[in-house]
FINUDO-135317 format. One record per residue (C-alpha): x, y, z; residue number from 1; chain. Coordinates in Angstrom, 2 decimals, padded with zeros to 5 digits. Example, Ala and Ser with C-alpha at 12.3 -4.5 7.8 and 13.67 -1.06 7.14 Angstrom:
BEGIN
REC       X       Y       Z tormar sero
REC  012.30 -004.50  007.80      1    A
REC  013.67 -001.06  007.14      2    A
***
This chain:
BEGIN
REC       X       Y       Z tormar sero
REC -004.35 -111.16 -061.04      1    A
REC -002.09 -112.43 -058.20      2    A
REC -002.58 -111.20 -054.82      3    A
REC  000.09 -108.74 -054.84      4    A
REC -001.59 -106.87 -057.50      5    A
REC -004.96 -107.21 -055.69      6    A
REC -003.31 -105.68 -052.85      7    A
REC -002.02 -102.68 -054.41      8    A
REC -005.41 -102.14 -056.35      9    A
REC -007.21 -102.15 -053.11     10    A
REC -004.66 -099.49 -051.79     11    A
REC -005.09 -097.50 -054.45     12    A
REC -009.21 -097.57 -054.17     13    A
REC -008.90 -096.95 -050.47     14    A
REC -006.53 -093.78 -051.07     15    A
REC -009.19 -092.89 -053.74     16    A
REC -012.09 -092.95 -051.76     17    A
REC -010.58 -091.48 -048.91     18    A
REC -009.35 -088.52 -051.17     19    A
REC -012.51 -088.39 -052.45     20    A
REC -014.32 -088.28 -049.04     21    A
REC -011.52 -085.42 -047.92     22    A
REC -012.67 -082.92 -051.08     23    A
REC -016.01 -083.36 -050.67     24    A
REC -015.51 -082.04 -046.95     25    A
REC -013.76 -079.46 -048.08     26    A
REC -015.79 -078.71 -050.41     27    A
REC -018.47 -078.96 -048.33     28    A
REC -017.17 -076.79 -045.53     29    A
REC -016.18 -074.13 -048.45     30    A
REC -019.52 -074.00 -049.47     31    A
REC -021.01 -073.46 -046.02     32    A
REC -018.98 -069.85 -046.10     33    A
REC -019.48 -069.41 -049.99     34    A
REC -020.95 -065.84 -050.13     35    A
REC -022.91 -065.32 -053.86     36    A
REC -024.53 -062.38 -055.07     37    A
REC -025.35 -063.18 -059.02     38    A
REC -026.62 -059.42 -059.65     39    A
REC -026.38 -055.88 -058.08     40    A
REC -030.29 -056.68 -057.45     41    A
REC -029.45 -058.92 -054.80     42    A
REC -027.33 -055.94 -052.78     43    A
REC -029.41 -054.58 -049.49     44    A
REC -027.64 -051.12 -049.29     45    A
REC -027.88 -049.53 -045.69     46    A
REC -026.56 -045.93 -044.18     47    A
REC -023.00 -045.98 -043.71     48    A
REC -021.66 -045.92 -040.23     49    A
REC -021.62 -042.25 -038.65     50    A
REC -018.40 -041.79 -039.50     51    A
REC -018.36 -041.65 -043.24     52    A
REC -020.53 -038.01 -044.71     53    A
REC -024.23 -038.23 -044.48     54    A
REC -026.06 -039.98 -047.47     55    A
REC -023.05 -042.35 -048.02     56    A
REC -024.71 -046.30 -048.03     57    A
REC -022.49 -049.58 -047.70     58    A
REC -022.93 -053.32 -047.69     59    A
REC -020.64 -055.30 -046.27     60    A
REC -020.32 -058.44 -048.75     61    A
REC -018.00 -060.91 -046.78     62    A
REC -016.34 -060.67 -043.63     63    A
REC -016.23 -058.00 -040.73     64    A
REC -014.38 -055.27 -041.15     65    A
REC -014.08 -054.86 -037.42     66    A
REC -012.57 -058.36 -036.82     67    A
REC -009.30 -059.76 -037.77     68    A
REC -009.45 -061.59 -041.25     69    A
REC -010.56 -060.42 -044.65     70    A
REC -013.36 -058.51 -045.53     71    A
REC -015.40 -056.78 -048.88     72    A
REC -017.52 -054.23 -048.99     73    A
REC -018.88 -051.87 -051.02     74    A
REC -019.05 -047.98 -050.58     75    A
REC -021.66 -045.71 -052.59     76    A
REC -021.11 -042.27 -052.22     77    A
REC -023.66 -039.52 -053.37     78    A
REC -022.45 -036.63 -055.76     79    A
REC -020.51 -034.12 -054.14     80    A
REC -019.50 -035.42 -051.18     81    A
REC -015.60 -035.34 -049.47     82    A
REC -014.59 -037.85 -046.79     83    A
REC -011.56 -035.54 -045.64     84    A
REC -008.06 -036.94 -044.82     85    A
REC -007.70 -039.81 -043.28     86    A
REC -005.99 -043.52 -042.24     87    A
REC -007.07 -046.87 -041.77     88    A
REC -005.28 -048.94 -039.64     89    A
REC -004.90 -051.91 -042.03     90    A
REC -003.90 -051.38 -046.00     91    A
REC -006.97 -051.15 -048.06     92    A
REC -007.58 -051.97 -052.31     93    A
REC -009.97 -049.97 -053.84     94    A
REC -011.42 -050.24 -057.21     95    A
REC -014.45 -048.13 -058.94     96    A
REC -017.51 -050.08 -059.77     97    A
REC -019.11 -046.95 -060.93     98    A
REC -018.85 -043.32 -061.28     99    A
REC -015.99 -041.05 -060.91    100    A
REC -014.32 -040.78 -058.04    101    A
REC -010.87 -038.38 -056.83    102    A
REC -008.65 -039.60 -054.63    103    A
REC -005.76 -037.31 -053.20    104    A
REC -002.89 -038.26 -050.55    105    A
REC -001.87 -036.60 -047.91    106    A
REC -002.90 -034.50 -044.56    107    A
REC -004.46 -031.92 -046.46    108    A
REC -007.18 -031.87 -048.64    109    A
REC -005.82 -030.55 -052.30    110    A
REC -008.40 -031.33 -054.78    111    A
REC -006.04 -029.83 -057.60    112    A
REC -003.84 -032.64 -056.70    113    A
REC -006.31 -035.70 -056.57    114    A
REC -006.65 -038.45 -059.44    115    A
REC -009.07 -038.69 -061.33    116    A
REC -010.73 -042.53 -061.32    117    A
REC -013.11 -044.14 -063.08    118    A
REC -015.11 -047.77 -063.47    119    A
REC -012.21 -050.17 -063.39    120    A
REC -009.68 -047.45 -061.59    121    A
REC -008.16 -048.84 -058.91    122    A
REC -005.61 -047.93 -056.10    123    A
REC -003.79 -049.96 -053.10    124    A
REC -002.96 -047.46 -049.55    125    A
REC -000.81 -049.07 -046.80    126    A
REC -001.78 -048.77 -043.44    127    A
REC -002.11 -045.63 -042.06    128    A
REC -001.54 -044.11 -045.34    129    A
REC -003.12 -040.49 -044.70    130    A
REC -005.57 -039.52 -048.00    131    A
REC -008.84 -038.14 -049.14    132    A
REC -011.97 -039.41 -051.63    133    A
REC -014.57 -037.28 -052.98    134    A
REC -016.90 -036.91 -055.68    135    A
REC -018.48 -034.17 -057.73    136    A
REC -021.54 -034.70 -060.23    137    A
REC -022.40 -037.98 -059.78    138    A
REC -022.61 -040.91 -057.26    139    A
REC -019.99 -043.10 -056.81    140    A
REC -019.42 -047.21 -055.85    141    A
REC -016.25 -048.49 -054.77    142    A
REC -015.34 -051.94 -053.77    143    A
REC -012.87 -052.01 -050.50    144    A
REC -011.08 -055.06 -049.83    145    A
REC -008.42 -055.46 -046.82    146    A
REC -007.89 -057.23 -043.32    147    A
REC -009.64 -055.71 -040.52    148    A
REC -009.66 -055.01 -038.15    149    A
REC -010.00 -051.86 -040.26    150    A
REC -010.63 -048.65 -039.21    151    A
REC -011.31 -044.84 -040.06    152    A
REC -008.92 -042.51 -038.21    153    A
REC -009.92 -038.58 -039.32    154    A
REC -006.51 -036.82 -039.72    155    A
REC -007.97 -034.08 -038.42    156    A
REC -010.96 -035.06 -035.64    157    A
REC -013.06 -032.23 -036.26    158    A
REC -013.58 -033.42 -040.06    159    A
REC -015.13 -036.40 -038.24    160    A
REC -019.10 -036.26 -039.41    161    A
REC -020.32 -038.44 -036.63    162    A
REC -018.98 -035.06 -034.42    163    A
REC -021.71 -032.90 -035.48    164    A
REC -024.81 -035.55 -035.93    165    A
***
């Protein structure tokens, strides 16, 4: 080889290890925020904030929901229970893990209206979307996914359950 080649062989190590050094990093870094939960087992359901109907339980699963940036976090609601109209400030995506649950839009609650959804169903609001969730027989789980910070704005205040608690 002369030393022209040499030269260019060397640069072309170097840019490899340097690459190689710059994924690992990020890799690295990635892995430091890597969230993992290999079964439902591993979920440590608590009581929902005030604001969502007695008996409801969450788990946030990455994120804040009350800080800018992304979030998850999963909802399970008990049978028969409503969470009357309302907004969140940010758009939300919701898909059913399990159960049924209804879903209706608007400012009023119209149950003869709602949708019907089931495991896999799945529905995207906007922000400040007014609607309604609710479910009869059987419990519910829902995975929510958005950018907080996300809130829960009652359409009507006095349908607000951390009023009367």
């Amino acid at each position: 080889m002369d030393s022209s080649t040499n030269t260019n062989l060397l640069a072309v190590i170097a840019s490899l290890v340097t690459f190689t050094v710059f994924c690992t990093d990020v890799q690295s870094q990635e892995a430091n925020q890597m969230t993992l939960l290999a079964s439902n087992a591993a979920i440590k359901w608590q009581s929902a904030p005030p604001s969502l109907p007695q008996g409801t339980q969450m788990v946030v699963l990455n994120g804040d929901p009350s800080k800018a940036g992304p979030f998850v976090l999963r909802i399970k609601f008990p049978a028969n229970t409503v969470v009357a109209p309302h907004t969140h400030t940010t758009a939300e995506n919701l898909t059913v893990l399990s159960g049924t649950l209804y879903h209706g839009i608007g400012e009023k609650l119209d149950k003869a209206q709602g949708k019907r959804l089931t495991r896999g169903g799945f529905v995207y609001l906007p922000g400040r979307m007014p609607h309604s969730v609710w479910t009869t027989k059987s419990e519910s789980i829902v995975q929510v996914t958005g950018t907080g910070p996300f809130g829960l704005n009652y359409v009507n205040p006095a349908d607000d359950p951390s009023k009367t608690r």
